[in-house]
KOLROTI-286382 format. One record per residue: residue in three letters; residue number from 1; chain; x, y, z of N, C-alpha, C in turn. Coordinates in steps of 0.2 Angstrom, whole numbers, padded with zeros to 4 digits. Each point is the difference from the previous one (the first is absolute). Example, Ala and Ser with C-alpha at 12.3 -4.5 7.8 and 13.67 -1.06 7.14 Angstrom:
% KOLROTI-286382
  type  seq  mol    n.x    n.y    n.z   ca.x   ca.y   ca.z    c.x    c.y    c.z
   ALA    1    A   0066  -0028   0039  -0004   0006   0000   0004   0006   0000
   SER    2    A  -0002   0005  -0004   0004   0006   0001  -0004   0005   0003
END
This chain:
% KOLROTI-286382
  type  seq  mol    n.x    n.y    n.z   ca.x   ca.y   ca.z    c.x    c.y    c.z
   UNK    1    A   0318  -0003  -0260  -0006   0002   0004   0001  -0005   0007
   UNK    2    A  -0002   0003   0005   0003  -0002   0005  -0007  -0007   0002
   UNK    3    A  -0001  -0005   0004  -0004  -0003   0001  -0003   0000   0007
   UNK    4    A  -0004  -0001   0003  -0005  -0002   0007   0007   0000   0005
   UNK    5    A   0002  -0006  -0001   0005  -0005   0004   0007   0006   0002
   UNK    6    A   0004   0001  -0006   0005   0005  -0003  -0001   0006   0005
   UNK    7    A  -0005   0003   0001  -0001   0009   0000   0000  -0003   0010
   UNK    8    A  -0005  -0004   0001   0000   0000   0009   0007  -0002   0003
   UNK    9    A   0006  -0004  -0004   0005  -0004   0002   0003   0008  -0002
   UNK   10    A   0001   0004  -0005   0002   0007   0001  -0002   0004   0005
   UNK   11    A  -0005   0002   0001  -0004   0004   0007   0002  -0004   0006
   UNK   12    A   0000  -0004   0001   0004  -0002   0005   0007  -0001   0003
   UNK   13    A   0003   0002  -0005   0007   0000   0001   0001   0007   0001
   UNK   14    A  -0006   0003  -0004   0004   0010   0001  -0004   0003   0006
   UNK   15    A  -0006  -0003   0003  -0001   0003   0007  -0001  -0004   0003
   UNK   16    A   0006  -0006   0002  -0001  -0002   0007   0003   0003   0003
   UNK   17    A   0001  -0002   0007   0002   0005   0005   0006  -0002  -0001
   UNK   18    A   0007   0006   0001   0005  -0002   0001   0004   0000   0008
   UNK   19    A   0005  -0007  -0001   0002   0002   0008   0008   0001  -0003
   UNK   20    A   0001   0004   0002   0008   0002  -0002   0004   0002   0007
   UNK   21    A   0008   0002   0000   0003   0001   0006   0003   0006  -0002
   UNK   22    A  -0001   0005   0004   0002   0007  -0002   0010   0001   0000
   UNK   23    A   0001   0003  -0006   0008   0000  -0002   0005   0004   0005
   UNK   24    A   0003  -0003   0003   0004   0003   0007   0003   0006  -0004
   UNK   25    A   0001   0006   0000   0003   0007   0001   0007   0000   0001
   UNK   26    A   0005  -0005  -0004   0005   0000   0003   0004   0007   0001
   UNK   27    A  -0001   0005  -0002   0002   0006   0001  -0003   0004   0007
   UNK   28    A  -0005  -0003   0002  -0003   0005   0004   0005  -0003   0008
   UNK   29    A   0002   0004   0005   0001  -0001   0006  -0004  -0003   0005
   UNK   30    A   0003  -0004   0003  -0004  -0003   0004   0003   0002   0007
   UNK   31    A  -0004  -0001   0006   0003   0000   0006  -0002  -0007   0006
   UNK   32    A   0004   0000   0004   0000  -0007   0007   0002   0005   0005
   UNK   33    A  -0007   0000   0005   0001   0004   0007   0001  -0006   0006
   UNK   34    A   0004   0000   0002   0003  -0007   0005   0001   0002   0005
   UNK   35    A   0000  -0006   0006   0001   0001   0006   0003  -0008   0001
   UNK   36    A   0007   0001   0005   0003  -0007   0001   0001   0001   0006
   UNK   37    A   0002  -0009   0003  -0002   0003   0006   0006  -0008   0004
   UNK   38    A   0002   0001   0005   0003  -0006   0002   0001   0002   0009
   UNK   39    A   0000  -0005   0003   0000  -0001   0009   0003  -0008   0002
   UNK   40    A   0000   0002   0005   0003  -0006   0004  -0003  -0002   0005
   UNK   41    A  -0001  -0006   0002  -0003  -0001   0006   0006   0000   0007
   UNK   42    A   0000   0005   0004   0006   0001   0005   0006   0000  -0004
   UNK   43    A   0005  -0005   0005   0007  -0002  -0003   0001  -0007  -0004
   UNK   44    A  -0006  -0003  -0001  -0002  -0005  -0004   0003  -0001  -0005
   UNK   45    A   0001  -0005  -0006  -0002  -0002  -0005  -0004   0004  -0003
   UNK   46    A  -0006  -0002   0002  -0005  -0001  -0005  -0004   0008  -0001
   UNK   47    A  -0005   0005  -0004  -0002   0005  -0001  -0005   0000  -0008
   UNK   48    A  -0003   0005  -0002  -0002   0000  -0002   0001   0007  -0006
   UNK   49    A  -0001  -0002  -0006   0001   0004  -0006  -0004   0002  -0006
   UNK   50    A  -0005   0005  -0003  -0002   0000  -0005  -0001   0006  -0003
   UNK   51    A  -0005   0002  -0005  -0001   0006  -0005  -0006   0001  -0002
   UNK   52    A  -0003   0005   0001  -0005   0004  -0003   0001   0003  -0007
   UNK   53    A   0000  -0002  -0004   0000   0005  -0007  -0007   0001  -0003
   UNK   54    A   0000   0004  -0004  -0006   0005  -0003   0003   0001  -0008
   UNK   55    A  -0001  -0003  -0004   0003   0000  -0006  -0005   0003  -0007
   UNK   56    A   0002   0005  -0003  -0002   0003  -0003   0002   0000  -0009
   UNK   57    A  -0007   0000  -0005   0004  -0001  -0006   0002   0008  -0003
   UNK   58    A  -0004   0004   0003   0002   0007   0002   0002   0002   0007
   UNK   59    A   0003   0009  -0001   0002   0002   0006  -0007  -0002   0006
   UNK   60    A  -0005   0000  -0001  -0008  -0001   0004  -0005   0000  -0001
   UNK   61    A  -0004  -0007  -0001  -0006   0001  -0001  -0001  -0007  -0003
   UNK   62    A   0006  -0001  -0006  -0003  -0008  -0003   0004  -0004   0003
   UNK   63    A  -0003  -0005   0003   0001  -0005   0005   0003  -0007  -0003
   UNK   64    A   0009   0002   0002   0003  -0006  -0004  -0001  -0010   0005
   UNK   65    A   0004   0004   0006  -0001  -0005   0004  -0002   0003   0009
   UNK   66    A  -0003  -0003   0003   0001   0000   0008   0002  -0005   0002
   UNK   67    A   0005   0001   0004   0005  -0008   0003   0000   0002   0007
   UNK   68    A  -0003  -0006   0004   0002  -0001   0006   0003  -0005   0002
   UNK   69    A   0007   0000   0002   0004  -0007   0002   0004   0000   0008
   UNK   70    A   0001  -0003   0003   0001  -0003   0003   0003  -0005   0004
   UNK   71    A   0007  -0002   0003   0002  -0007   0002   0003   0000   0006
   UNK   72    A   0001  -0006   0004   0005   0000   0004   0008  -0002   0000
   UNK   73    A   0002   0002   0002   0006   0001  -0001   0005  -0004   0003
   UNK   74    A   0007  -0003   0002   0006  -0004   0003   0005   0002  -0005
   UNK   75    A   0003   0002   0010   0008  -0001  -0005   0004  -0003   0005
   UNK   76    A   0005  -0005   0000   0004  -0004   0004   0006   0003   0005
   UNK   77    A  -0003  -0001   0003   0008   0004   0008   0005   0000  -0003
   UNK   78    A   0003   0006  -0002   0005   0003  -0001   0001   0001  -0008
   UNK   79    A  -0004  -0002  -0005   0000  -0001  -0007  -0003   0008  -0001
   UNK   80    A   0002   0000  -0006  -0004   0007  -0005  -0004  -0001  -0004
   UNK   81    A  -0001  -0009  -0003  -0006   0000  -0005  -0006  -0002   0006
   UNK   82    A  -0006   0003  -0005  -0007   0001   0005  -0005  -0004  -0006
   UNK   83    A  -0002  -0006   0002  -0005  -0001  -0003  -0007   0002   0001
   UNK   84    A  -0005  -0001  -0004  -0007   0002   0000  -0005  -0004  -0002
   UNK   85    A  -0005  -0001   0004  -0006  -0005  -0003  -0008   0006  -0002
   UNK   86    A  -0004  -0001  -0005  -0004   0007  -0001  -0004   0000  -0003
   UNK   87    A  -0006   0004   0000  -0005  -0001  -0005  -0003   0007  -0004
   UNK   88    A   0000  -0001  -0003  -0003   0006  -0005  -0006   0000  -0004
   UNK   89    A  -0004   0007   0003  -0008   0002  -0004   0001   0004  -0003
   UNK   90    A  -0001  -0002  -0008   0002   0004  -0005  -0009   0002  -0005
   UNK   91    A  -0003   0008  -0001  -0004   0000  -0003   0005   0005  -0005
   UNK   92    A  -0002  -0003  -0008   0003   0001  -0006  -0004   0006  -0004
   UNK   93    A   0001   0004  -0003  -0007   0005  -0003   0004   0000  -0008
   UNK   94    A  -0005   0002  -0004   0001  -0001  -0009   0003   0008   0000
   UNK   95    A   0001   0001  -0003   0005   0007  -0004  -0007   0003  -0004
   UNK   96    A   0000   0007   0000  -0006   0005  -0001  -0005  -0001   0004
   UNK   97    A  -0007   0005  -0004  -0006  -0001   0004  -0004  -0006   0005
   UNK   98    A   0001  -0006  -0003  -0003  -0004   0002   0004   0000   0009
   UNK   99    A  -0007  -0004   0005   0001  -0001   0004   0002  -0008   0002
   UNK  100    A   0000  -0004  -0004   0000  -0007   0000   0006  -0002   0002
   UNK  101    A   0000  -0004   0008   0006  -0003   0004  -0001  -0006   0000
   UNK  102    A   0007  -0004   0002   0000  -0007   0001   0003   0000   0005
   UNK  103    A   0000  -0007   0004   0003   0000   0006   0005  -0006   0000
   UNK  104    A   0007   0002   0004   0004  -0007   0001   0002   0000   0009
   UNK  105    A  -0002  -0007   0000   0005  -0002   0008   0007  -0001  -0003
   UNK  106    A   0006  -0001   0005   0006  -0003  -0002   0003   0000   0008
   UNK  107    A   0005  -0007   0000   0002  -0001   0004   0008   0000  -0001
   UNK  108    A   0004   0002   0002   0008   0001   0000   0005  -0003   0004
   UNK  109    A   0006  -0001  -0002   0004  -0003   0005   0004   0007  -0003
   UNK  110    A   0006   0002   0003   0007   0004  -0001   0005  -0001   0005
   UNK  111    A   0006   0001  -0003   0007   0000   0004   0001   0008  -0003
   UNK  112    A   0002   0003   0004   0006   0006   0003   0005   0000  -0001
   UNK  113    A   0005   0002  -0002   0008   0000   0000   0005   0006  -0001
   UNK  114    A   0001   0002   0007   0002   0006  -0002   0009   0000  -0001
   UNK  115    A   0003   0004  -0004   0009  -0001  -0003   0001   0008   0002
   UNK  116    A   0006   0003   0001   0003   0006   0002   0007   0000  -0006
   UNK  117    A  -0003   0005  -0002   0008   0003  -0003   0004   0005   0003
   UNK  118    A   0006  -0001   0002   0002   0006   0002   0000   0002   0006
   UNK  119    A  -0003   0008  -0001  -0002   0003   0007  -0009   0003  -0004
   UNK  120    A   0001  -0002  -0006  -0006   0007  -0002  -0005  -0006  -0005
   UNK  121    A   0000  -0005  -0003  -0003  -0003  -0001  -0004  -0007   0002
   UNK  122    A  -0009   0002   0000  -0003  -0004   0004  -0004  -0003  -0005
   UNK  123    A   0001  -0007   0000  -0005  -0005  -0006  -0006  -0004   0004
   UNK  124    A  -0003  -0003  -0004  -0002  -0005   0004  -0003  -0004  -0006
   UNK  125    A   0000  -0006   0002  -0004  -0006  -0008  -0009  -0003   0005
   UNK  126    A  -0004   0002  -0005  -0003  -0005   0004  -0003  -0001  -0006
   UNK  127    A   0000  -0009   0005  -0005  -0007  -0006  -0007  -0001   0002
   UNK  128    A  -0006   0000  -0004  -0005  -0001   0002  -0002  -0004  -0004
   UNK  129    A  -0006  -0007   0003  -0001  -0003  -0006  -0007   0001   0003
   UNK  130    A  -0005  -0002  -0005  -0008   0003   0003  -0006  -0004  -0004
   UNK  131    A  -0003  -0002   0005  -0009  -0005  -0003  -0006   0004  -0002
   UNK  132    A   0000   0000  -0004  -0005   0006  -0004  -0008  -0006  -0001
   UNK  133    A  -0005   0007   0002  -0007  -0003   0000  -0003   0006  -0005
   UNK  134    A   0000   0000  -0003  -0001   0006  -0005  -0007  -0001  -0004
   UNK  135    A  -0007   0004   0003  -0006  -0001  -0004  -0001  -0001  -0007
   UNK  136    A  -0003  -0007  -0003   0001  -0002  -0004   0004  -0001  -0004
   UNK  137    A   0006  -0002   0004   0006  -0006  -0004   0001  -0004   0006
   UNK  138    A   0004  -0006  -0002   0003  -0004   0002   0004   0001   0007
   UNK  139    A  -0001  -0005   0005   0008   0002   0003   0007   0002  -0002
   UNK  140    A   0003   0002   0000   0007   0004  -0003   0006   0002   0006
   UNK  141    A   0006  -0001  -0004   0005   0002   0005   0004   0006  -0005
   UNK  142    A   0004   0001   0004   0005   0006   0000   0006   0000   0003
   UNK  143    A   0005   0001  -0005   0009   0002   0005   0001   0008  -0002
   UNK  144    A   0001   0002   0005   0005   0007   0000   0005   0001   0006
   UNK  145    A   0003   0005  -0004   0007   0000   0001   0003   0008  -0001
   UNK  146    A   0001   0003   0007   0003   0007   0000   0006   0001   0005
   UNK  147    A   0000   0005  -0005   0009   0003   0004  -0001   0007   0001
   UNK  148    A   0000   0002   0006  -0002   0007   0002   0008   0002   0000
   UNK  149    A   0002   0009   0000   0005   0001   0002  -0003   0008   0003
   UNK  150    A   0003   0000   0005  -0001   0008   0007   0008   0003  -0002
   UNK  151    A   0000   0005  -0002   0008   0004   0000  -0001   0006   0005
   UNK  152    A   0003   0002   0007  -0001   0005   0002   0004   0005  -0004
   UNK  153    A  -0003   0007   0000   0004   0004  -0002   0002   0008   0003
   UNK  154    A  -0002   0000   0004   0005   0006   0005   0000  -0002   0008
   UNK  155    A   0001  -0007   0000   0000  -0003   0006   0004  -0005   0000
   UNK  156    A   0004  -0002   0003   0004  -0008  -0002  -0004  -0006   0002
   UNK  157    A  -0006   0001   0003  -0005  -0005   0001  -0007   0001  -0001
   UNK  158    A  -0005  -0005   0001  -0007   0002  -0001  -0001   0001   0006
   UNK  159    A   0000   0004   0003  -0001   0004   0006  -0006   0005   0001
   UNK  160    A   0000   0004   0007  -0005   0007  -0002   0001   0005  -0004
   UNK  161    A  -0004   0001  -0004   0001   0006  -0004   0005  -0001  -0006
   UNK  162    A  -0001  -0007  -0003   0004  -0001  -0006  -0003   0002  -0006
   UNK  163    A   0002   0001  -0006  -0002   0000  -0004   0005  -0004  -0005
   UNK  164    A  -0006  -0005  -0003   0003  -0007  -0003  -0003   0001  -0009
   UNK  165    A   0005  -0006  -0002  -0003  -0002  -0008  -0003  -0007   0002
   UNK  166    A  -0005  -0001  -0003  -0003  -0008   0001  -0001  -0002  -0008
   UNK  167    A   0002  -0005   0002  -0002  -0002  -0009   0000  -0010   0000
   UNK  168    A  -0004  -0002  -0003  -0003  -0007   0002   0000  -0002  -0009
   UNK  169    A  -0003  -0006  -0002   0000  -0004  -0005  -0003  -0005   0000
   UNK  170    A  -0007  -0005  -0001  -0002  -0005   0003  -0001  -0002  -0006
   UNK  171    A  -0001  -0008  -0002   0000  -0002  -0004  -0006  -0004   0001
   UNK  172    A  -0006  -0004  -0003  -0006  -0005   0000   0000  -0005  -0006
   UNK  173    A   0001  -0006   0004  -0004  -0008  -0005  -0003  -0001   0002
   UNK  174    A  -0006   0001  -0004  -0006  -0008   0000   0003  -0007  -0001
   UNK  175    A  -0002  -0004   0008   0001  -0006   0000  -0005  -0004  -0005
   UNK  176    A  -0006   0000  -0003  -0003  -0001  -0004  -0002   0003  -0006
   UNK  177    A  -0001  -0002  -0008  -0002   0005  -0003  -0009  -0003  -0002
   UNK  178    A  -0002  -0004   0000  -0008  -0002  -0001  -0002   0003   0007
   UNK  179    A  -0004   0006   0000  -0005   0002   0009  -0007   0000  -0004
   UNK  180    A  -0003  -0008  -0003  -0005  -0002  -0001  -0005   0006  -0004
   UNK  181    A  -0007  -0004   0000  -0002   0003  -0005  -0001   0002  -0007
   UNK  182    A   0008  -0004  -0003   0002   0002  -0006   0003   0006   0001
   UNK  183    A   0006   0003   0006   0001   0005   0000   0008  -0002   0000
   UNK  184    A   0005   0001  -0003   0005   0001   0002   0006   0005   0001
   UNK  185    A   0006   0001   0003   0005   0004   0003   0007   0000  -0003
   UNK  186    A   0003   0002  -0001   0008   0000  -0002   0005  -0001   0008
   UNK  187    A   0004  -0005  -0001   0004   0000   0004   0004   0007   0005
   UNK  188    A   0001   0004  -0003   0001   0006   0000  -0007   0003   0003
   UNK  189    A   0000   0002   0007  -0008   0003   0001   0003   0010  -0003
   UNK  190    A   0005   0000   0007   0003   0009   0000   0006   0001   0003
   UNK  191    A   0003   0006  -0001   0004   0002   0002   0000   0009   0001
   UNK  192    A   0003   0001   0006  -0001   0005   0004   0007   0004   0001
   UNK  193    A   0002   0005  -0003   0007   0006   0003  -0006   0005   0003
   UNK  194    A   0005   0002   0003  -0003   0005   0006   0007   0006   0002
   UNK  195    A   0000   0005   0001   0005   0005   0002  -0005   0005   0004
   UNK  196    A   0004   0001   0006  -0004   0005   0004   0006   0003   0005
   UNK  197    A  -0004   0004   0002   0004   0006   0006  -0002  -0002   0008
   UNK  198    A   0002   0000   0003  -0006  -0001   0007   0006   0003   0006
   UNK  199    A  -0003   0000   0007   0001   0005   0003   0000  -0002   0006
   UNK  200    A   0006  -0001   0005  -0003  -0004   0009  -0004   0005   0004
   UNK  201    A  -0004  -0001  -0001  -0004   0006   0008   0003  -0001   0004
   UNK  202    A  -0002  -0008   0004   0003   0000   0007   0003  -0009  -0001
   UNK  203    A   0003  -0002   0001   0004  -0007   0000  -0005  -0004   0000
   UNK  204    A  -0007  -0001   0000  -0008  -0005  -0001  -0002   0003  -0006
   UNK  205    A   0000   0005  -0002  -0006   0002  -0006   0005   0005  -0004
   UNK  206    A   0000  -0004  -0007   0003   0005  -0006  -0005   0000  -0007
   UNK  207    A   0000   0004  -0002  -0003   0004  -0006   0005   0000  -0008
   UNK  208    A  -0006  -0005  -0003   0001   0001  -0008  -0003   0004  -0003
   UNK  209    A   0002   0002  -0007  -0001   0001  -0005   0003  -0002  -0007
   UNK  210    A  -0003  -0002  -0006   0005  -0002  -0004  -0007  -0003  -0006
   UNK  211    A   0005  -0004  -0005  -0003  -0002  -0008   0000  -0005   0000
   UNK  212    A  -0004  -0005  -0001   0000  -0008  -0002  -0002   0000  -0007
   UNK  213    A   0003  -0003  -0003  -0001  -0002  -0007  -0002  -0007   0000
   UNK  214    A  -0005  -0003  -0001  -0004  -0008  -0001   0000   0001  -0008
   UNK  215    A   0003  -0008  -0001  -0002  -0003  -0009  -0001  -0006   0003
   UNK  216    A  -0006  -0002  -0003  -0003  -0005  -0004   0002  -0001  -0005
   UNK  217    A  -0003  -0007  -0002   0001  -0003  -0008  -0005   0004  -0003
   UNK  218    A  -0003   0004   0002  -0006   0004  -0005  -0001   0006   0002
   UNK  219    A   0005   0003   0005   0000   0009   0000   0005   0001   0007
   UNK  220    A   0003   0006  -0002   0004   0003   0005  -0001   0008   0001
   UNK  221    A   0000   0001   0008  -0003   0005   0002   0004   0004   0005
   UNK  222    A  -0002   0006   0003   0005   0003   0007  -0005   0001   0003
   UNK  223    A   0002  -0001   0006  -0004   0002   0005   0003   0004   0005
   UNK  224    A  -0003   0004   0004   0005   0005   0006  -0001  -0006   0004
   UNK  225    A   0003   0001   0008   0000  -0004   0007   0000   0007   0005
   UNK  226    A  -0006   0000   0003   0003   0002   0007  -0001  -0005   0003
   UNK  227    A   0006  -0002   0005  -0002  -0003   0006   0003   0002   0006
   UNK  228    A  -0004  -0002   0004   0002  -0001   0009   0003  -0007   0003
   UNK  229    A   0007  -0001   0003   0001  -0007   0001   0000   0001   0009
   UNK  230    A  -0002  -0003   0003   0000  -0001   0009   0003  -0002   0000
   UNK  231    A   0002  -0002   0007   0004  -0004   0003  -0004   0001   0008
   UNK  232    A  -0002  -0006   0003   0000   0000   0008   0001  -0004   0003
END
């Protein structure tokens, strides 16, 4: 027989409220609508580069991430690497119903580096390392690291009216694993393949499509890509 004490210590464990985190769908498609964008100031050095994306944990509607990023740009008289100084507004949303978002600043450094193979292969590595202000954890850093490759294919170059293979690979470390709280991270934050198709309109503006595959240490997913990349 249960007593006084025993029965309220049970009844409250069976209707408190619960807060849980809804179980990502690693099956379902996800989509990222993006816009990049890059300029120069005259014949300058210096210019300006960033990205609109719209990040979905479906094709529309449940709201993975919005990112608004941002830098200035240098690249040295007569060099091909382009460094970038940058900031990024990151609002984060939960997977299903719930509307509940977080928000992160982050501040960026990266180098450019573009390699040529041949006459038809077009790479590029770039390193980013980044200062993460992320609601309700600690300040936090991050390395990554991608290898983009451009393959024209009914044209010997990325020219007008090419039709290309794009295919990229980015790797992510957590520079720290304690982001306070009592919360911690795996060394390992993610890693990103991506294969797409895309398309030169006009020698400034070309067109993607294509499939990224994201894992984490706790789910892997696809997502589609469109994107638009500028140039002015």
């Amino acid at each position: 027989m249960l007593r006084w004490p025993t029965l309220l210590v049970f009844c409250f464990i069976m209707f408190r409220p619960q807060h849980t985190t809804a179980q990502i769908n690693e099956a379902q498609l996800g989509a990222w609508y993006m816009y990049l964008f890059k300029g120069t100031f005259g014949e300058g050095p210096w210019g300006i580069q960033g990205d609109i994306q719209h990040r979905n944990w479906n094709l529309a509607g449940d709201l993975e991430q919005l990112m608004l990023r941002g830098g200035i740009i240098y690249q040295p008289q007569g060099e091909r690497v382009l460094f970038t100084l940058g900031y990024a507004n990151i609002t984060t949303g939960t997977f299903g119903p719930s509307k509940e978002t977080f928000s992160e600043s982050r501040i960026y450094q990266e180098v450019l580096y573009p390699v040529q193979f041949g006459t038809r292969i077009y790479t590029m590595h770039r390193f980013r390392y980044e200062q993460r202000f992320v609601e309700g954890q600690s300040f936090r850093t991050r390395y990554r690291y991608n290898l983009f490759i451009n393959i024209p294919l009914n044209q010997p170059a990325l020219i007008e009216h090419t039709l290309y293979l794009s295919l990229y690979n980015e790797l992510f470390i957590n520079g720290q694993r304690d982001v306070g709280n009592g919360q911690t991270v795996e060394i390992f934050d993610r890693n990103r393949l991506y294969g797409a198709l895309g398309y030169v309109l006009k020698q400034n503006l070309r067109m993607q499509i294509g499939l990224m595959n994201q894992t984490t240490n706790n789910w892997s997913k696809n997502q589609l890509q469109f994107s638009v990349h500028h140039t002015f």
